[in-house]
TIVO-2410 file (N, C-alpha, C; in nm, 3 decimals):
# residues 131
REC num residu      c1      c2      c3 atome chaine
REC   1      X  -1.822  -0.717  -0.508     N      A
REC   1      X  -1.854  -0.657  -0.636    CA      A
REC   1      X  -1.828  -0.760  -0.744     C      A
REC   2      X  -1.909  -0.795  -0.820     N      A
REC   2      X  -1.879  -0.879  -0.932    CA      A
REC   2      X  -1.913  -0.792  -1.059     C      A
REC   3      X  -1.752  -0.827  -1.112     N      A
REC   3      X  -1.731  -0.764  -1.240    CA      A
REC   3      X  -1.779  -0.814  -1.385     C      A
REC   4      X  -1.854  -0.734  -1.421     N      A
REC   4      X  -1.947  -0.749  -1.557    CA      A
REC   4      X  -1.854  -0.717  -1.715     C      A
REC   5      X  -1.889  -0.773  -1.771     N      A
REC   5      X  -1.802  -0.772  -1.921    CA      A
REC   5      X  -1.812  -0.615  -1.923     C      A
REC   6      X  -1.895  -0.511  -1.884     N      A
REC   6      X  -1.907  -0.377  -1.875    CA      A
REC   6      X  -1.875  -0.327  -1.812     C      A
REC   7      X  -1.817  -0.345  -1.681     N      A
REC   7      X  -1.735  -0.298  -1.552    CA      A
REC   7      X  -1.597  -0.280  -1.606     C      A
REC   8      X  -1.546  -0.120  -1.603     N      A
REC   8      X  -1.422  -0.053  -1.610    CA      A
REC   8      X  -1.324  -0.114  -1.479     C      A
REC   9      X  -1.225  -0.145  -1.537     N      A
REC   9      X  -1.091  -0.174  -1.427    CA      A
REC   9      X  -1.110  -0.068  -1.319     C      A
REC  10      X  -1.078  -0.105  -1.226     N      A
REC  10      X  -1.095   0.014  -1.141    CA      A
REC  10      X  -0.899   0.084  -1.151     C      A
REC  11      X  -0.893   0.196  -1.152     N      A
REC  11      X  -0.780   0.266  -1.144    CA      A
REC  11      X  -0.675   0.309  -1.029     C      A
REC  12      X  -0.791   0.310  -0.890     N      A
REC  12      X  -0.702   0.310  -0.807    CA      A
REC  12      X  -0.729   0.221  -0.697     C      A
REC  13      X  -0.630   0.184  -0.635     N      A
REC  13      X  -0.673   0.029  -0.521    CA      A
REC  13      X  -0.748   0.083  -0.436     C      A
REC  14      X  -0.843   0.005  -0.362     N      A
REC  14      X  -0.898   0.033  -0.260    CA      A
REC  14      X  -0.830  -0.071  -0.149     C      A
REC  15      X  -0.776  -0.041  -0.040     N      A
REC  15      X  -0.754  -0.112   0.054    CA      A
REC  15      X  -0.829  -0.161   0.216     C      A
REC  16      X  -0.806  -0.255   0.237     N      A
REC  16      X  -0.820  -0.232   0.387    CA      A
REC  16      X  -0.763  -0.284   0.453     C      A
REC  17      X  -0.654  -0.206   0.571     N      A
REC  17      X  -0.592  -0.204   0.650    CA      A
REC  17      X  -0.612  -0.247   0.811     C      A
REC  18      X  -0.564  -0.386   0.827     N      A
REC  18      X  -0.606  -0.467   0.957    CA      A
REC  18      X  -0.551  -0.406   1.032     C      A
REC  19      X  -0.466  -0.344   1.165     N      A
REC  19      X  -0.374  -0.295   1.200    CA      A
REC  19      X  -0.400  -0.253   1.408     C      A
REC  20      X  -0.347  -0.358   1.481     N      A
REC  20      X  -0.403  -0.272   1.637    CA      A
REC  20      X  -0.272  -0.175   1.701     C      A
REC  21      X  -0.162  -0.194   1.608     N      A
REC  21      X  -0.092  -0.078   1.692    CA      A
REC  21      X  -0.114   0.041   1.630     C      A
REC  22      X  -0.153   0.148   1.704     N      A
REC  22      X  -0.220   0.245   1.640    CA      A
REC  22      X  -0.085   0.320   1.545     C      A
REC  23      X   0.043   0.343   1.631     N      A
REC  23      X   0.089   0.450   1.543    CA      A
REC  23      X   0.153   0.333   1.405     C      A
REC  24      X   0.163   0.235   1.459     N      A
REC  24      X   0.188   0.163   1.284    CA      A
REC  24      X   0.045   0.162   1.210     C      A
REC  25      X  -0.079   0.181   1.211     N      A
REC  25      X  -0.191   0.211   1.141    CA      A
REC  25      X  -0.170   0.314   1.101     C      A
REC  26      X  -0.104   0.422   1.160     N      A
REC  26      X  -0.111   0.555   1.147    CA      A
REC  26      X  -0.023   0.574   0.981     C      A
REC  27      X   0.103   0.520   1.014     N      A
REC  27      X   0.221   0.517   0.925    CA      A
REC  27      X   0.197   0.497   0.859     C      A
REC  28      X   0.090   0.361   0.850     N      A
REC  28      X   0.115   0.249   0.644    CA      A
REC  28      X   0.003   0.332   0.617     C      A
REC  29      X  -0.122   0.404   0.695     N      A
REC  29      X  -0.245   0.436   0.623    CA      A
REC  29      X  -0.205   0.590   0.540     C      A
REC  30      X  -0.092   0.646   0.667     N      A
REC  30      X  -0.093   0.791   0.558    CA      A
REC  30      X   0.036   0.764   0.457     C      A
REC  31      X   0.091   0.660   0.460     N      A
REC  31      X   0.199   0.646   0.323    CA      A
REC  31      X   0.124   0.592   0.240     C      A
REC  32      X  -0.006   0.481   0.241     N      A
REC  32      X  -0.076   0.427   0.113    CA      A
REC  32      X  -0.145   0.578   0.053     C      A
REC  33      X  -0.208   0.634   0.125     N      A
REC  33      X  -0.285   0.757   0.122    CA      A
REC  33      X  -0.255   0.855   0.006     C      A
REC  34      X  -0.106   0.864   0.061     N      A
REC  34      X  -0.017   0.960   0.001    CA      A
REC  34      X   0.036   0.905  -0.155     C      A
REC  35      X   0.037   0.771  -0.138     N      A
REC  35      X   0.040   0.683  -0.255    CA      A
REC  35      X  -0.068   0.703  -0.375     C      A
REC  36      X  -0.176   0.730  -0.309     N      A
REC  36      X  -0.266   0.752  -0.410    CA      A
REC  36      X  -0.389   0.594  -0.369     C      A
REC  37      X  -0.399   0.560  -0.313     N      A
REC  37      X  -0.482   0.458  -0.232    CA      A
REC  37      X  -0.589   0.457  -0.153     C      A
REC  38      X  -0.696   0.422  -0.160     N      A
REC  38      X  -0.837   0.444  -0.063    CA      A
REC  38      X  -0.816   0.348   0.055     C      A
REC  39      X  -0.794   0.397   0.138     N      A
REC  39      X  -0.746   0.314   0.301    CA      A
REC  39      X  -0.922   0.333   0.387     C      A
REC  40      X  -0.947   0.214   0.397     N      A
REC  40      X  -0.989   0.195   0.521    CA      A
REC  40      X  -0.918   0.141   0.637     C      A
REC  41      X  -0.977   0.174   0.765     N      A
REC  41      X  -0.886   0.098   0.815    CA      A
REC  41      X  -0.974   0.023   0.992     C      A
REC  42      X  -0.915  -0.079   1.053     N      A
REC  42      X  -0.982  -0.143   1.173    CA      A
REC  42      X  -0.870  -0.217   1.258     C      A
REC  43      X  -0.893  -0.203   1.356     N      A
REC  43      X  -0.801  -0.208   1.445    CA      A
REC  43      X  -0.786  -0.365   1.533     C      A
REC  44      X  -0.905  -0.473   1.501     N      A
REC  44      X  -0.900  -0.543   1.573    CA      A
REC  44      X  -0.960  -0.668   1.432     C      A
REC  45      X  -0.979  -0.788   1.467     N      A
REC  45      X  -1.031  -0.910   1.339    CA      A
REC  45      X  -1.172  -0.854   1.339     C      A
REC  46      X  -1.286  -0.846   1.453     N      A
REC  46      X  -1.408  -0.868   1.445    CA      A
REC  46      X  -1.451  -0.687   1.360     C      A
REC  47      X  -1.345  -0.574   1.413     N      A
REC  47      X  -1.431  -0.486   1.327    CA      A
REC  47      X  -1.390  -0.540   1.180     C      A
REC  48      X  -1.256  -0.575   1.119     N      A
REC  48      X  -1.222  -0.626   1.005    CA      A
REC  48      X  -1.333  -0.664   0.906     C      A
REC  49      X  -1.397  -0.771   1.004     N      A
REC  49      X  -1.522  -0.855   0.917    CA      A
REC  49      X  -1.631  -0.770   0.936     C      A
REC  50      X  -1.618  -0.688   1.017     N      A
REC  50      X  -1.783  -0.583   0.977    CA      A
REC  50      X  -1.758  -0.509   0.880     C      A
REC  51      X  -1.630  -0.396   0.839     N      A
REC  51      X  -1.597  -0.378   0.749    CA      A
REC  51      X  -1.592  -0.426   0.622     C      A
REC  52      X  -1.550  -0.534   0.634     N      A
REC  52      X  -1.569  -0.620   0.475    CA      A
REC  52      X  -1.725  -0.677   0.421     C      A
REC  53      X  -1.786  -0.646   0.572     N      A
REC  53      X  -1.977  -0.649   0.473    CA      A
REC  53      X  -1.996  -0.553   0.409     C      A
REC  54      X  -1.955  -0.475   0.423     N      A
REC  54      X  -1.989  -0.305   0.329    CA      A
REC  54      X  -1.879  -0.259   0.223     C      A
REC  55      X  -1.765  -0.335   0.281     N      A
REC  55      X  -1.650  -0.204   0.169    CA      A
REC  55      X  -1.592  -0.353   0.107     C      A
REC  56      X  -1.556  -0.295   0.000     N      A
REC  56      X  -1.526  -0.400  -0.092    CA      A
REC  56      X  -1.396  -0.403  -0.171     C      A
REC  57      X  -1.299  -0.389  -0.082     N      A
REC  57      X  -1.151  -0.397  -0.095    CA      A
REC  57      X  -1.068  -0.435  -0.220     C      A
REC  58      X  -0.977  -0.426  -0.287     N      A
REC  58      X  -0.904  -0.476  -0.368    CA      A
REC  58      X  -0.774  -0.572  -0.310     C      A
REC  59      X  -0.726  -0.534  -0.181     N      A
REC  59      X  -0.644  -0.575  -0.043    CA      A
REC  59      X  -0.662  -0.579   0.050     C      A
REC  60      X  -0.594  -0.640   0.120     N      A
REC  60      X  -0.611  -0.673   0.252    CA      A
REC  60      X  -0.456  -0.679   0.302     C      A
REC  61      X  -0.419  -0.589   0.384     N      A
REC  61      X  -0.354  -0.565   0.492    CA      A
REC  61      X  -0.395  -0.615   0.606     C      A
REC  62      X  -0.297  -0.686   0.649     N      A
REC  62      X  -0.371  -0.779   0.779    CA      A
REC  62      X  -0.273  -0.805   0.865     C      A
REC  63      X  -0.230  -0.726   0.986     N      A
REC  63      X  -0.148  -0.791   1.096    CA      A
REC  63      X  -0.234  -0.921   1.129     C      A
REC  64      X  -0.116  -1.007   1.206     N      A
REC  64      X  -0.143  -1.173   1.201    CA      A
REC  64      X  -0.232  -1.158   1.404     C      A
REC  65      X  -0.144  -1.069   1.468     N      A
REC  65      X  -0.193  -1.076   1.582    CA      A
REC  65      X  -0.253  -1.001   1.652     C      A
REC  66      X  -0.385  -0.993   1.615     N      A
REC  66      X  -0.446  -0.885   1.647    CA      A
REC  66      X  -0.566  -0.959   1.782     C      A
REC  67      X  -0.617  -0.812   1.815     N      A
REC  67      X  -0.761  -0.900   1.930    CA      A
REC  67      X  -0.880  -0.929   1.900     C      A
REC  68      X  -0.927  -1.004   1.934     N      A
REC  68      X  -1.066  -1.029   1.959    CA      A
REC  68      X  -1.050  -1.131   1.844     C      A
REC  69      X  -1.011  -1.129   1.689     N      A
REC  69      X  -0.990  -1.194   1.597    CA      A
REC  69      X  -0.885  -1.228   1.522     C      A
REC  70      X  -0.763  -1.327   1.545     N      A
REC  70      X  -0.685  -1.344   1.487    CA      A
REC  70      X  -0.630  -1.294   1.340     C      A
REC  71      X  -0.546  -1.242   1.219     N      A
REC  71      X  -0.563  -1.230   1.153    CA      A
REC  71      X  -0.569  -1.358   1.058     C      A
REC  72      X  -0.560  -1.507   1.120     N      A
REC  72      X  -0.546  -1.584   1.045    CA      A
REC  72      X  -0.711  -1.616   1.032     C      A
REC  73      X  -0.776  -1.568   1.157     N      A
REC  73      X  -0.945  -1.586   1.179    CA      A
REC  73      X  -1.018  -1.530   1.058     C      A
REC  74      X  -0.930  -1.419   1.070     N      A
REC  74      X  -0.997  -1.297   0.955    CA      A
REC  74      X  -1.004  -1.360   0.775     C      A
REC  75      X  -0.846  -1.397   0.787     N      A
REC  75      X  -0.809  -1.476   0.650    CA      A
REC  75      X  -0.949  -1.607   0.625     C      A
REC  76      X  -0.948  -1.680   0.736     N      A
REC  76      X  -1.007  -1.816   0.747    CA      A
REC  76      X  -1.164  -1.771   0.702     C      A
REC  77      X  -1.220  -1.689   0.743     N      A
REC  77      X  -1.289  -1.596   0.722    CA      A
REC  77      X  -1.339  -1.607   0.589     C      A
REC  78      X  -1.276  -1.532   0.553     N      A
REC  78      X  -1.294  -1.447   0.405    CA      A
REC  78      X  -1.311  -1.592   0.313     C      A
REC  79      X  -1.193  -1.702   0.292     N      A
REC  79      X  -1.207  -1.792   0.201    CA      A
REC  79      X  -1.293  -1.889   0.202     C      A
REC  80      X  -1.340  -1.898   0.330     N      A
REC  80      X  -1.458  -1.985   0.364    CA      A
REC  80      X  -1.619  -1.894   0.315     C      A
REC  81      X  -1.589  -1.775   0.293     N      A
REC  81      X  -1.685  -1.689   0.193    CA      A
REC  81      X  -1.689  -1.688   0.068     C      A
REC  82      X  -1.592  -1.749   0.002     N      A
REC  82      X  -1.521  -1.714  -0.147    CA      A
REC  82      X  -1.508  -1.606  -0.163     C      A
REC  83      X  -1.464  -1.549  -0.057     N      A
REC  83      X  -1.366  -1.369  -0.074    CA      A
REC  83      X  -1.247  -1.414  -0.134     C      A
REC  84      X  -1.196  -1.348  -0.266     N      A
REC  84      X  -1.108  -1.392  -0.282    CA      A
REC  84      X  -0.944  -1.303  -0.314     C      A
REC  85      X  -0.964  -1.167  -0.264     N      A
REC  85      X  -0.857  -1.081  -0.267    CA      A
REC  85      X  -0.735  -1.074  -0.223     C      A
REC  86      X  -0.641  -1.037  -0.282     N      A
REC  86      X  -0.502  -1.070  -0.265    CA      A
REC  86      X  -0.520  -1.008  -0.090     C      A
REC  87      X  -0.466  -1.099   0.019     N      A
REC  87      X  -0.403  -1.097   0.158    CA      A
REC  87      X  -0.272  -1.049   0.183     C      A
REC  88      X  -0.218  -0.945   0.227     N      A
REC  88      X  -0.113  -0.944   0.234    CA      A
REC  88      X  -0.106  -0.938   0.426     C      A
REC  89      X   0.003  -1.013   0.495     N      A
REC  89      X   0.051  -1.040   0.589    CA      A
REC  89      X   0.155  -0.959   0.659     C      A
REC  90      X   0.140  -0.893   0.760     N      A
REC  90      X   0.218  -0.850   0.827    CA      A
REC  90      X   0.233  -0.870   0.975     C      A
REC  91      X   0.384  -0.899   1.002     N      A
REC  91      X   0.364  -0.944   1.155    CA      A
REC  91      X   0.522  -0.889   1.236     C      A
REC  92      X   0.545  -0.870   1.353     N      A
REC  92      X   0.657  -0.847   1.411    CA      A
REC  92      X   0.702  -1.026   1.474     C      A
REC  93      X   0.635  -1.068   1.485     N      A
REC  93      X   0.635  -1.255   1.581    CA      A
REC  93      X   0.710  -1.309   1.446     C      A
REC  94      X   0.792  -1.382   1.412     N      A
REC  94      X   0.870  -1.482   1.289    CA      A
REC  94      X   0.769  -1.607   1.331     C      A
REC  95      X   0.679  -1.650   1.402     N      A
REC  95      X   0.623  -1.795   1.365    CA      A
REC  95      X   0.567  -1.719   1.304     C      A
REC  96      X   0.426  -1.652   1.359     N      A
REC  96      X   0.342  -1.616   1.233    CA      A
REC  96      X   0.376  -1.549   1.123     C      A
REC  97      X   0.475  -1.509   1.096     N      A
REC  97      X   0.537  -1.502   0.953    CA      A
REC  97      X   0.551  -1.641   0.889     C      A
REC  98      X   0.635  -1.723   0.958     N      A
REC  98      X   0.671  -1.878   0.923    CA      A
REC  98      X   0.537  -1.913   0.827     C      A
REC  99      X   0.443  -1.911   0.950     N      A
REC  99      X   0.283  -2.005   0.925    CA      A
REC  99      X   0.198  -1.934   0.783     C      A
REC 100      X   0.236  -1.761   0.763     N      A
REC 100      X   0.186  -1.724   0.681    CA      A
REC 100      X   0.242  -1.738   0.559     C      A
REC 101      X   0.399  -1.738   0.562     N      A
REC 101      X   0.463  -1.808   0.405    CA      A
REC 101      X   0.452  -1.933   0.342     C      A
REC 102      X   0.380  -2.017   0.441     N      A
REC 102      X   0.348  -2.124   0.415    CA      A
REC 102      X   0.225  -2.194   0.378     C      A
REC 103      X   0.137  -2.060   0.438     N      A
REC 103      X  -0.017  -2.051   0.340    CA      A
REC 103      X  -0.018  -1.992   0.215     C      A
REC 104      X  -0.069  -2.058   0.135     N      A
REC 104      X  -0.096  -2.004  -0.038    CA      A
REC 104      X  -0.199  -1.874  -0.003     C      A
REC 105      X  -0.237  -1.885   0.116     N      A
REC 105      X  -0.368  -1.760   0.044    CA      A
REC 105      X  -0.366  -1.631   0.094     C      A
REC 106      X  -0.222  -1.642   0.119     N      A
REC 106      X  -0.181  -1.475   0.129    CA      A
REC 106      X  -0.077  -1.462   0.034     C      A
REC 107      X  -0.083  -1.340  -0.007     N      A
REC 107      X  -0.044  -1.277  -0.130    CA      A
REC 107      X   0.123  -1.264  -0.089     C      A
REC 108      X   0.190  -1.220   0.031     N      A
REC 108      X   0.275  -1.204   0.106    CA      A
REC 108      X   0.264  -1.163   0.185     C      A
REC 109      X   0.392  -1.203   0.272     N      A
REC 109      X   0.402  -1.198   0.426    CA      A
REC 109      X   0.535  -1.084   0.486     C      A
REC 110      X   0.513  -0.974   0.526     N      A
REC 110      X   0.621  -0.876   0.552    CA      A
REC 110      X   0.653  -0.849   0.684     C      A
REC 111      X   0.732  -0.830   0.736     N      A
REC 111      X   0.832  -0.840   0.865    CA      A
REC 111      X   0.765  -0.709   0.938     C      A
REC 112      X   0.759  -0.692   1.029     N      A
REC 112      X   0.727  -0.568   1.107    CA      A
REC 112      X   0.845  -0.494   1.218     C      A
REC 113      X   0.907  -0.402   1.239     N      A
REC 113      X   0.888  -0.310   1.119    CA      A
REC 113      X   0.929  -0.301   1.008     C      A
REC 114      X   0.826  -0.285   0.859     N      A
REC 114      X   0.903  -0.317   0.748    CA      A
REC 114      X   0.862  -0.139   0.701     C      A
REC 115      X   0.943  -0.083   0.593     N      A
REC 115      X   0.936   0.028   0.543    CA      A
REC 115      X   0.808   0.045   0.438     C      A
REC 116      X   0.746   0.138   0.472     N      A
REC 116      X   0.625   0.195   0.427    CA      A
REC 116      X   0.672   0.154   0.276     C      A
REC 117      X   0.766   0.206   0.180     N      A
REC 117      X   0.743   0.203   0.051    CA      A
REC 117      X   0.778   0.066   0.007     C      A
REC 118      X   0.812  -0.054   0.093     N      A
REC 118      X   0.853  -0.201   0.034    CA      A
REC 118      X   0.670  -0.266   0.068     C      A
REC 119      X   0.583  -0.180   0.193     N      A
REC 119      X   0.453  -0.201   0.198    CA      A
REC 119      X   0.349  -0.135   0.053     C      A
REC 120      X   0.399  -0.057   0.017     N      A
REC 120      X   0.331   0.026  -0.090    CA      A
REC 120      X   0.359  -0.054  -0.276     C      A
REC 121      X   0.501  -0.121  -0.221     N      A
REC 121      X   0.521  -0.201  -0.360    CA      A
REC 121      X   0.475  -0.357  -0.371     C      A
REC 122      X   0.462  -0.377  -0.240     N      A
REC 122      X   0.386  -0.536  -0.282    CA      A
REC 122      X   0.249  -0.467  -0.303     C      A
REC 123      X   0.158  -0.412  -0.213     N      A
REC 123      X  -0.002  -0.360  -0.236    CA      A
REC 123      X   0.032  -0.385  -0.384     C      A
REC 124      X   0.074  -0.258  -0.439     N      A
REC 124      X   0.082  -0.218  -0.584    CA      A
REC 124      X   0.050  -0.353  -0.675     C      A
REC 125      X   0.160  -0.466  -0.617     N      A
REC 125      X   0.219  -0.564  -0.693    CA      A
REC 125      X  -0.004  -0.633  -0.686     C      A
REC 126      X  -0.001  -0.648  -0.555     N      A
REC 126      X  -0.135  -0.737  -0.513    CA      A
REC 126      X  -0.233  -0.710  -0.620     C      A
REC 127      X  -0.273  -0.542  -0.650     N      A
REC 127      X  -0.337  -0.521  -0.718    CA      A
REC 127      X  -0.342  -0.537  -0.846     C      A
REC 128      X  -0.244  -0.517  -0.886     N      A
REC 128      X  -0.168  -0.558  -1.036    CA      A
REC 128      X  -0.242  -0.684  -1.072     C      A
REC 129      X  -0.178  -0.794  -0.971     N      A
REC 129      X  -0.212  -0.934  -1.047    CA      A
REC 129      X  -0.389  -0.958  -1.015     C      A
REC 130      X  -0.428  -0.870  -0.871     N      A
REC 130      X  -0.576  -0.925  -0.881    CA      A
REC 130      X  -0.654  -0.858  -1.018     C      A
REC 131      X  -0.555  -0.742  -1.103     N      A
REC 131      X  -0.712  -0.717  -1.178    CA      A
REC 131      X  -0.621  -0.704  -1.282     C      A
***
């Protein structure tokens, strides 16, 4: 979506949620939800990127180790598009945490399991600074 000197801020985030363990998809999608947040959500990198041809996110929630498409694939992805939306990182593995605090082009990188509302205050934060 490219924003026009006439295009209203949008008011509430739209997200999308990378996520293959289902009941942690389950968790962050109905606490953003409940937050007041438009969750999509995909379970593996390659639906990720079919998703992001059509829906047009404000975030990105992205476990790092997912199948078929890495989430760093997914990331690699997007900037090699000039997608340019705040990434936020989530992983249970500490390298790929390591590797993701050490890339600029995620927004942050959060520990797995981390608590739904410290997930709901960076989003918040992501959106804040993207718009």
């Amino acid at each position: 979506m490219v924003k026009g000197a006439g295009t209203p801020p949008r008011t509430k985030c739209r997200v999308l949620l990378v996520e293959d363990d289902e009941s942690t998809l389950s968790m962050f999608a109905e606490a953003l939800r409940m937050e007041g947040f438009y969750v999509r959500t995909a379970q593996d990198g390659l639906a990720a990127l079919r998703i992001l041809e059509a829906y047009d996110p404000d975030v990105v929630i992205l476990d790092l180790k997912l199948p078929i498409a890495s989430g760093f694939d997914v990331l690699l992805e997007l900037r090699t598009s000039g997608v340019q939306m705040p990434v936020i990182a989530v992983s249970g593995h500490e390298r790929g945490l390591e590797q993701a605090r050490g890339n600029a082009d995620f927004f942050a990188a959060l520990r797995k399991p981390c608590d739904p509302n410290d997930l709901i205050t960076v989003t918040k934060r992501a959106f804040l600074q993207a718009h």
